[in-house]
Structures are given as C-alpha cells and as structure tokens.
N, C-alpha and C positions, 0 to 999 in steps of 0.2 A: 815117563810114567804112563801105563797104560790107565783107560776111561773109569776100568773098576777101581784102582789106585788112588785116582784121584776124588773120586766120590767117598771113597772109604777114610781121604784123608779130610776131604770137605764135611765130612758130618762128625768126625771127630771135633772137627771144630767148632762146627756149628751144633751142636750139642751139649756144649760145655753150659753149664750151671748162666753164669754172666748173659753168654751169648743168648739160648734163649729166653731170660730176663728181658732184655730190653730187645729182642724181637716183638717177644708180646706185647711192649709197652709201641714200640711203633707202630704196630696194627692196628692194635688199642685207639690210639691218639691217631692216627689216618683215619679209621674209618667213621671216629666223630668228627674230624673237619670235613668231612666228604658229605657227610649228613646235616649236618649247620652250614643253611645259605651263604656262601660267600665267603666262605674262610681260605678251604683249599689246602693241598698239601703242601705248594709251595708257602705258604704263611706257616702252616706247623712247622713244616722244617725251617725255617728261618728263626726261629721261636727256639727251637731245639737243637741251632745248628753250637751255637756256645758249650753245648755240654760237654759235644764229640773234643774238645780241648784235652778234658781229664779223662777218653777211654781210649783204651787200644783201635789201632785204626779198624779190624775187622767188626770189633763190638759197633763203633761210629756205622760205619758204611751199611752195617746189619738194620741197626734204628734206624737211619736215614730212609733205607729203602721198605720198612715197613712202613711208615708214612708214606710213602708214594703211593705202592700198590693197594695200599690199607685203603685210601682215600678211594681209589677206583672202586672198591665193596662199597665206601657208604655211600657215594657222590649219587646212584640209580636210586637210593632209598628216598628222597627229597622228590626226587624227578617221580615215582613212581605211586608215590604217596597224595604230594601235594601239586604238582605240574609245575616244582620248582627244582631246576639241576640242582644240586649239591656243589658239582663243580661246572665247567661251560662242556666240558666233554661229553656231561649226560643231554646234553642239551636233546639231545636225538630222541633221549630214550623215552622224555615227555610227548613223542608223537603218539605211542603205542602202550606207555605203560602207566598212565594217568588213565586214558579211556578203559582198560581192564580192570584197574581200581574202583571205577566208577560204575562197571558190570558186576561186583563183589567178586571180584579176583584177585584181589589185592596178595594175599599167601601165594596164590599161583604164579603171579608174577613175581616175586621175590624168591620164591623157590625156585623158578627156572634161571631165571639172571643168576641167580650163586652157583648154581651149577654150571652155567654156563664162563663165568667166570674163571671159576675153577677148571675149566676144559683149557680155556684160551691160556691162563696163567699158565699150564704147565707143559701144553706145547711150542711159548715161547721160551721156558723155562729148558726147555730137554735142544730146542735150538741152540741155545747158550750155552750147553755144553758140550754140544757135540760139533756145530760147526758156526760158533763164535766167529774165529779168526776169517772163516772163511766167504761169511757174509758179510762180516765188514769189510772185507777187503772188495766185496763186489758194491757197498755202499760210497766209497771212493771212487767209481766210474761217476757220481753224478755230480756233474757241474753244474753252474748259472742255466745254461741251457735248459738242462733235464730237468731242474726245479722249478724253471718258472713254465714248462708246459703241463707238466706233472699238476700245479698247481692250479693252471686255465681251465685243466681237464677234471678237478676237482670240482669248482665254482659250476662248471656245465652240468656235471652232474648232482648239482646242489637243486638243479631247477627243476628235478625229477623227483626228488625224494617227498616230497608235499604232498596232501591231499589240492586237488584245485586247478587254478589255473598256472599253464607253464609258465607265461607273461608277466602276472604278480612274481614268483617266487626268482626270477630273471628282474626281475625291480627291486626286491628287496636286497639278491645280491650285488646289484651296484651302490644300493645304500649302504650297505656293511663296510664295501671298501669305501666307497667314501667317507667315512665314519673314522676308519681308521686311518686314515692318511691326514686327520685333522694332528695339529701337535708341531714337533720340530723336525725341518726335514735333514733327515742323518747325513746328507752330503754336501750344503749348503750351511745345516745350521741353524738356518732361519726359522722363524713362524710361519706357519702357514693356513689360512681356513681355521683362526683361532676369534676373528672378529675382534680381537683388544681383550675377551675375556680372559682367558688363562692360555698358557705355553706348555702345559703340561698337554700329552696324548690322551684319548679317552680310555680310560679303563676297561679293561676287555670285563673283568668281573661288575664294574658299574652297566654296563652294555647287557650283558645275561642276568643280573637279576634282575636288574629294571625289565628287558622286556618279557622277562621267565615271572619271576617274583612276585614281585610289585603288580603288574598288569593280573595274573592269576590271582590276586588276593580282590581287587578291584573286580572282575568281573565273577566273583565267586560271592561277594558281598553282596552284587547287583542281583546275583540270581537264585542265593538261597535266602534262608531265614539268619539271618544273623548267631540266632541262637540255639540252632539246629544240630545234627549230627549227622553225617552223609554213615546212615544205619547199613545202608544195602554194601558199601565194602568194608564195612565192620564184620558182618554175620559171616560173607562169603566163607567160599572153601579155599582153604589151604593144598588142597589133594590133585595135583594135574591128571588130566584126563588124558589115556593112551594116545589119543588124535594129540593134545599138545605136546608131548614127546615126540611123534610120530614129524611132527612138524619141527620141532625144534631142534631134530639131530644133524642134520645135514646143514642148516645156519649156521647153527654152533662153529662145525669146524669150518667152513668158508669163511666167516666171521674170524676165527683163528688165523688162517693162511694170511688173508689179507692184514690183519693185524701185525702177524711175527713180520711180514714184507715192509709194510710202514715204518712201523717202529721203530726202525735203526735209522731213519731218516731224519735229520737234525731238523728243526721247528716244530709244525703241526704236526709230525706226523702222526699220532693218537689221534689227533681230534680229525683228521682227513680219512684215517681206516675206518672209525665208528661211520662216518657219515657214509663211503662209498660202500660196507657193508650194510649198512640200508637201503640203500638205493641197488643195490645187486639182488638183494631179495625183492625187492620192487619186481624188478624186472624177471627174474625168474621166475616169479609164483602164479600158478595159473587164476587166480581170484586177487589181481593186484588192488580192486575196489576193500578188499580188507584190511590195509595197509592203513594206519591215523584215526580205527576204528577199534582197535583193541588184537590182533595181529599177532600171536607170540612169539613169529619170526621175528618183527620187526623190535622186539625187544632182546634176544639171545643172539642173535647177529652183532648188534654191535657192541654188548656186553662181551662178547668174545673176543671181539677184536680190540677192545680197548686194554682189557686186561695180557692179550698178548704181547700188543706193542708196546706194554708197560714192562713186560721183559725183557724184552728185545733190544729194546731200549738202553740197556746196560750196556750190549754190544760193543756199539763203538764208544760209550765213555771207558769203559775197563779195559778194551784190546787196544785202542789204536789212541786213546784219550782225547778224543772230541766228544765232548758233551752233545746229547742230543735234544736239551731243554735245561730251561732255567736252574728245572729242581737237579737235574745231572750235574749242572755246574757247582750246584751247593756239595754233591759226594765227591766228585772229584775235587774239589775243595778241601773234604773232611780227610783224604787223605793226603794232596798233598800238605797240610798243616802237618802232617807225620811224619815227613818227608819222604814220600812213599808215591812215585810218577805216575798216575795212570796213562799204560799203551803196551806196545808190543811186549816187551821184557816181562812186565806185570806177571804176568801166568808162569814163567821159569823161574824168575828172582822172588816172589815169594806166594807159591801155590796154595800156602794154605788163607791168604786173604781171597785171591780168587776164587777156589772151590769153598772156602767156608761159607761167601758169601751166595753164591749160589745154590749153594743147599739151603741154606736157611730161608730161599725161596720157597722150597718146597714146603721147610716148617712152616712160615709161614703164610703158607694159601691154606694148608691146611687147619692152621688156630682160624682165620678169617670164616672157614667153611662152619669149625663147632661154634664159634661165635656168631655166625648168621644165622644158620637155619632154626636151632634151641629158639630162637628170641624172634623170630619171623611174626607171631602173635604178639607180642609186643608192639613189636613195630608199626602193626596195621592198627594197637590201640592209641596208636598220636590221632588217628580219627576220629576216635572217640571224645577227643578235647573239644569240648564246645567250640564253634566261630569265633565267638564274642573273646576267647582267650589265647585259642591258636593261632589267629591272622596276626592282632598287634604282636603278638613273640617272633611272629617268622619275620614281619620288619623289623621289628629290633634288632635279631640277629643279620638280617642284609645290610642296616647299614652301621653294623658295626663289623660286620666283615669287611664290608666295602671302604669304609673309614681306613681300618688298620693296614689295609695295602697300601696306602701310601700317606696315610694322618693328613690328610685332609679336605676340605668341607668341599670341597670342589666336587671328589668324585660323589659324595653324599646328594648332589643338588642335580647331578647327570642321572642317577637313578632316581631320582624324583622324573626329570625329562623319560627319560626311556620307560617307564612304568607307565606316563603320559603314552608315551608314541605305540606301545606295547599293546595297549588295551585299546587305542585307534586300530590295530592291525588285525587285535581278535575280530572287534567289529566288523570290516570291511573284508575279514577272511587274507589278510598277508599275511603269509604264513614267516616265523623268526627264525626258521631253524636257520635256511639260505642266508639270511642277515648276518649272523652270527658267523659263519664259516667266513663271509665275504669278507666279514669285519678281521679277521683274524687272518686271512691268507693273505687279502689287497696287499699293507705294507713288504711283506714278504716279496709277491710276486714281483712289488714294482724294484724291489733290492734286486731280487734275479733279474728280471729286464733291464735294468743300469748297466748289471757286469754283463750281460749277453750283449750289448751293444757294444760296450768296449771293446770287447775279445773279436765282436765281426767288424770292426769300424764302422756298425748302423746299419749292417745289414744281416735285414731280417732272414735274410734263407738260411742264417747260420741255425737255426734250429730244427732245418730238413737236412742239414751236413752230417747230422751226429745220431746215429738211428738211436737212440734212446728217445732221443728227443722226437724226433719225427715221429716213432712211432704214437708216442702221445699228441700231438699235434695231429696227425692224422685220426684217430680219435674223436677229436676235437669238431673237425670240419667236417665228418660224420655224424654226430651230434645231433648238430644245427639242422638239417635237415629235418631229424626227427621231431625235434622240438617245436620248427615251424609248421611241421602236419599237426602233431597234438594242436596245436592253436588254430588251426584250422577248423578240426573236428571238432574241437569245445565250442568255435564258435557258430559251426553249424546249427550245434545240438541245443544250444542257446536259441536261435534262431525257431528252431522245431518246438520247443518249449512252448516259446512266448506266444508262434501260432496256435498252437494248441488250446491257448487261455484265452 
C-alpha cells in the first residue's frame, strides 16, 4: 500500500466514534499527571493499564499513548509555574521557564512551549511514518559500546548547561550517579551503599521532587511573605513578542532533530535530548549569559525535543518490538494481551493498528494544542493561590505521588532528604539539573561498561574499534579541555573581583 493508502486507512481508524473517546480521555489524564508533582505518566498508565483488558487492541495502544505524550504537555506546566518538574524530564525546563514566570511571562512561556511541542510532536510523528523501519533498523547498530560513550558524552555535557561554575555542576554529576548506584547490584545481587537502611534503589521521582519540590517550596517560604501572591506573573502578558519568535524558530526544530534522533534509543533517551538540546543552544547563542535567566531558547528547545523523542519512541516498540522505556513496555504489553507481537510483521499483518495508531497521534497533539492554549490563563491563575494554601497542596501531592510508585514510607523519608540536600544546593549555588541526569544515566552507564568489557576482554580501546563509538569518545576528550579553560577563567575572574573589593 502506498503512504496516501495507508494514512487514509489510519484515520479511518482513528476517527472512529471509540477511538477518539478514549484518545481524549488519555490526553486528558497525561496531561493532569504531567501537571501534579510526582505522579507521571508511567503511574497513569499503570493505573489504566487494567482497562485495555476489555478494548480493542488499537483503542488500548490509542489511550496508552495519550497518557504518554499527554504527560509531556502538562509535566513543563509545574516546571514553569512553580520551579517544580511535573515529571524528571522537565527538570531542564525549571532553568528557563520559572525565571520568565517570575519576569510576568508566565502566558509567554506557556504559549511558546505548546507550540513548540506541537512542532516536535509532529516531526517525530511524520518520522514514524515515513521512515519508521528505517531508523530503527539504524537504532540496532548501537551496542554496549555506543551507549555507554553516548551516555559519558551526555554527563560532559551536563557540566555546561548550568548557570555557574563548570566544577560545582562536575560534582553534582558524580553525586547523581552515585545516588543512583545506591540499591541492589543487578549482577551480583547484592546490597550495596544501602548502610543496613533499606535494599530498595533510590527513587528517581523521590530524587526530582525533593531536589525540585520540596527544596523550591522551602526557599520560596524563606523568601516571600507567606501569604502573598507572586502579582507580577499573574498580570503579565500572554502575547510573545516578534524577538521571541524570532528566537524560538530555529531551537524549536534543532530541539526536534535532536529529539526524533534520541528517542528511538531505549533508556534515557528523552531525558538525554531535552538536556543536550539545551546545552546546544548554550552553546550557539551569541549572549549565552541569558541562558537560567529567563531565555526562550532555553525553554522551546528542549520542549521540542522531548515531545519528539516521545514519538519516536514508538519506533522501535511497534517495528522491531523492543520497548524503548518503562511506559513502551506497558503498550507493547497492552497489545501483546491481544495477542498481537509487536516488530517487523506488525505493519503488513495488521495495518490498520499501525496507522490507526499513528494518526491518532496527530488527533491527538492536536486536542492537547485546543486544550492548552484556551486554558493558558488559567493555568497562570494557580499563582494566584495564596502561599499559605498552594505550598502545603504541592507537598501533599509530591509525596503522595512519590508514595504511590512504590507504597512505601521509604521513598517518602528520601524526599524529605533530597528537599534537605535540594535547598543546601540552591544556597551554595549547585546547580540539580547535572544531579538528576547523573542520577539517571550512572546505573545505566555502568550496565554498558560491564557488557563493553565483556565483549573486549577489558579492554578499553574496544570503544575506539567501533566508530560510533569513538566518535563519541572523541568528543568526549575534546570536552575536557574546554571545561578546564572555563575553570580556569572563572577562577581568574574570581580573582579579579575579589581585588577589586
């Protein structure tokens, strides 16, 4: 069947009365967990995954993934609002789109994120159907190798995206992975760096709201009136101004590119594109001192690429059937309970689940679009909620998200820690984002490094053998260099300061 064929037969489908019913209701329900601290889409669908028992597999896989992508809409609305992610991916977007809030830009930033969303969504979207097969099939060159230098090269550039020192945000990301390497080690077994307290891992959502959360409610306490209202991003404008356009078209789709490329990469890789599409507008922008000051790049850049790689992302669960995250293993779940494989065959043996589901991507970005922007005033009137009643709500709901991932008290008493260590680091200027990546890649990385030792018998040059690899490594040792001059020159200019006083 030709490309027109099969979109004609995907929207047949995905138009049916059912189908978008519970598309909207998965949008719906995504983009409130996305917006309530700690919940997350993976909890909605877990929540929801029971229903897909009694629906047609296309209707299941449709709801499933409007909770995904739903989430990715509301997760920047917490982050942009409150300087609390919704989910860990917006983590980023609290460098750039809290301090616009805080300038009364609050609408402005909301309006260009859903725009930009909507960009990213639908060029990973028009990827998926045009060359699905054929990206995944170049996602299978990458081995232990290429994922754990991919992943070195990530953390490096985690020490760039910061306002500040290169040194601090290089310390924070060796805390993250060490953070995360607390728990059972997956090859031995055993405990490890648990002290006798618990055997469970730390929770990556107790980790982001305690240092996101908790820490921003704590120093927002300290430095307003309790029972005040932050007026100045109430009144703001809603209306972007041609320079913020002018500035946010070119992020947008880099933010995109980079996004649809991650995305079919099984782990981080959403939360890897978000962060190295900030850090790439870092680096290009000729005034990078505007970057964790209010920035519009540094908020549509990585709204783009989150929502790309959130399509992309189907790629290889639907064509080749390797899930590329938690929530992918919960849809390819919902289908096979149908008895229905996801991988190659998928697209010839029954097309109209493939393209129904893919078009109902487009439905819905599209509902997420009328459902954002109409209610963008709304949204900025959560500000409006006195202190005195908005801070205790947003803990209640952290740790009762934080609860519900895994019931129980444990992760509730690590977010109390990390809200501690959280609001240490606003003080002393460590910046979380680096933490948060570090926390989230470490485990990962050290999994690739295991199997790349295997496969070399312990020898490291196996990862300048295989130019995927090297070329990221090379990269890498390119880096360092730069990173030691920036430390250099801060610490001159430090130097220069303190004479000066």
């Amino acid at each position: 069947m030709s490309v027109l064929s099969n979109i004609a037969l995907g929207l047949s489908v995905a138009t049916s009365y059912s189908n978008l019913l519970y598309c909207f209701l998965g949008v719906m329900v995504g983009m409130l967990s996305g917006v309530i601290p700690g919940i997350g889409p993976l909890t909605a669908i877990s929540v929801l995954f029971p229903l897909t028992f009694y629906l047609p597999p296309t209707t299941a896989v449709i709801m499933l993934a409007g909770i995904w992508y739903g989430a990715g809409y509301g997760g920047r609305i917490a982050a942009i609002l409150l300087n609390i992610p919704g989910t860990p991916i917006h983590a980023v977007m609290c460098l750039d789109g809290f301090p616009l809030a805080n300038q009364g830009r609050a609408g402005v930033a909301l309006l260009l994120t859903t725009t930009a969303a909507f960009v990213g969504g639908s060029i990973g979207i028009t990827l998926l159907m045009l060359f699905g097969p054929i990206v995944a099939d170049f996602a299978l060159r990458f081995g232990a190798p290429e994922y754990f230098a991919l992943m070195l090269f990530g953390l490096i550039i985690a020490s760039t995206i910061s306002e500040g020192s290169a040194i601090k945000a290089l310390a924070m990301v060796v805390l993250g992975v060490m953070f995360g390497c607390v728990g059972i080690d997956i090859y031995t077994g055993t405990p490890r760096f648990t002290f006798g307290i618990a055997d469970n891992p730390i929770s990556l959502i107790a980790l982001a709201m305690g240092i996101y959360g908790v820490a921003q409610v704590i120093v927002s306490i300290n430095a307003m009136d309790p029972t005040g209202i932050n007026m100045m991003a109430v009144t703001g404008t809603t209306k972007p101004t041609a320079e913020d356009l002018r500035r946010s078209a070119l992020p947008t789709l880099r933010g995109a590119a980079l996004g649809a490329f991650f995305g079919i990469l099984p782990g981080a890789g959403t939360l890897i594109a978000s962060f190295l599409s900030y850090a790439t507008e870092k680096r290009l922008a000729k005034e990078p001192q505007r970057f964790g000051k209010g920035a519009v790049e540094g908020i549509v850049a990585p709204e783009s690429a989150d929502n790309a790689a959130e399509m992309t992302g189907f790629i290889p669960t639907l064509t080749l059937g390797i899930p590329s995250s938690p929530s992918m293993v919960l849809m390819a779940g919902a289908l096979i309970i149908q008895g229905i494989t996801p991988g190659p065959a998928l697209m010839n043996q029954h097309p109209d689940i493939f393209w129904g589901v893919v078009m109902s991507f487009w439905i819905g970005n599209v509902i997420l679009v009328i459902l954002n922007v109409p209610f963008i005033g709304i949204w900025i009137r959560i500000l409006m909620i006195p202190y005195r009643f908005l801070y205790p709500t947003v803990l209640v709901f952290i740790c009762i998200g934080t609860y519900i991932t895994n019931y129980t008290s444990f992760d509730v008493w690590t977010v109390v820690f990390f809200g501690v260590l959280g609001y240490l680091m606003m003080v002393f200027r460590f910046p979380a984002a680096p933490a948060l990546l570090g926390f989230v890649l470490g485990p990962e990385m050290e999994d690739f490094f295991r199997r790349t030792m295997l496969l070399g018998n312990g020898d490291v040059l196996i990862f300048f053998q295989r130019p995927i690899s090297c070329f990221f490594m090379v990269l890498v040792f390119a880096m360092v260099p730069l990173i030691i001059w920036s430390v250099v020159r801060e610490s001159r200019q430090a130097a220069v300061r303190h004479a000066l006083h």
